[in-house]
C-alpha positions as CSV (number, residue, x, y, z in Angstrom):
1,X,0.0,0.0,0.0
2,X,1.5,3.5,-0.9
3,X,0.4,6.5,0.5
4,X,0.8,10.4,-0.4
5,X,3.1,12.3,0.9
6,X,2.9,16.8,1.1
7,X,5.7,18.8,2.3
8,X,4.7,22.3,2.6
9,X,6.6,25.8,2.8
10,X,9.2,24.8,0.7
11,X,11.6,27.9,-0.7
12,X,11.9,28.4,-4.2
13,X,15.9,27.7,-4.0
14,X,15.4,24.2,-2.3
15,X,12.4,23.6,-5.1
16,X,14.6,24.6,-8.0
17,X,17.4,22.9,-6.6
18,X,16.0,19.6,-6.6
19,X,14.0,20.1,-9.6
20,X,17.8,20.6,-11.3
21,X,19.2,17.6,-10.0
22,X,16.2,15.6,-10.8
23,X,16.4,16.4,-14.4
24,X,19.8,15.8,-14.7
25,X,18.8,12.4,-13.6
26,X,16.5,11.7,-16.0
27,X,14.0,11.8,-13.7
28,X,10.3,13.5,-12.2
29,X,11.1,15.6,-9.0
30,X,8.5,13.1,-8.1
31,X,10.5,9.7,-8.7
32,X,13.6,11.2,-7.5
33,X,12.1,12.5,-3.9
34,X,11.0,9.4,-3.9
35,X,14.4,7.7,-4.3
36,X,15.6,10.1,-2.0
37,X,13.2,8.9,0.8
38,X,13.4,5.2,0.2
39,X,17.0,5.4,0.6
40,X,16.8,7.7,3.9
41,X,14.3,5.5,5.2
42,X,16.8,2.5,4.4
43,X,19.3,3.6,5.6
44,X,17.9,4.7,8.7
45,X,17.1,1.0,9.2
46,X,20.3,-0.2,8.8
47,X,22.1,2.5,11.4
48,X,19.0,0.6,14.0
49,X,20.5,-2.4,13.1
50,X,24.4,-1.7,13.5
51,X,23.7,0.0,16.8
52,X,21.9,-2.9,18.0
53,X,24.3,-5.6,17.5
54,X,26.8,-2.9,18.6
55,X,24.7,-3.0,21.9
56,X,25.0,-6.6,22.2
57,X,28.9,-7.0,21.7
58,X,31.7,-7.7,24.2
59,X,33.5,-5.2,24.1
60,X,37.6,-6.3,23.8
61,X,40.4,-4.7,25.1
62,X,44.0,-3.9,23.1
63,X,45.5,-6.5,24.5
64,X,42.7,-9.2,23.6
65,X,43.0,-8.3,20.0
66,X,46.8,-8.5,20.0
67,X,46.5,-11.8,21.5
68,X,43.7,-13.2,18.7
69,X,45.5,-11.5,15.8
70,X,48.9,-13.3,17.0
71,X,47.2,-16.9,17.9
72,X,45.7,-16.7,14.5
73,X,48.6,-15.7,12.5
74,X,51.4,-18.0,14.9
75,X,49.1,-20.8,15.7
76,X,48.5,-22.2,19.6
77,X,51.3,-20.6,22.3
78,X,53.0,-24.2,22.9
């Protein structure tokens, strides 16, 4: 389901503006606002996801990673 979308009060610069970048693009001002809020909304999504998992992480210390990054490359301390 789609619905309609109005933003009023918009200046003349920020109207022109977009309607100049749209056309370059080959596209309505329409299709490309559009474009331009699919991806914000996207996006948005994906910063909710990276600061979740972020949330759930251990955090390491220095010394930790040194450690992982050296058993990895040496193999097992003997």
């Amino acid at each position: 389901m789609t619905v309609a979308l109005q933003i009023r009060d918009v200046p003349d610069e920020v109207r022109d503006t977009l309607a100049s970048v749209a056309a370059e693009r080959g596209k309505s001002m329409q299709a490309y606002l559009l474009e331009v809020i699919s991806r914000e909304a996207r996006l948005s999504r994906n910063r909710h996801v990276f600061d979740e998992r972020a949330s759930q992480r251990t955090p390491l210390d220095v010394d930790e990673i040194v450690e992982t990054i050296r058993a990895g490359r040496d193999g097992p301390e003997k």
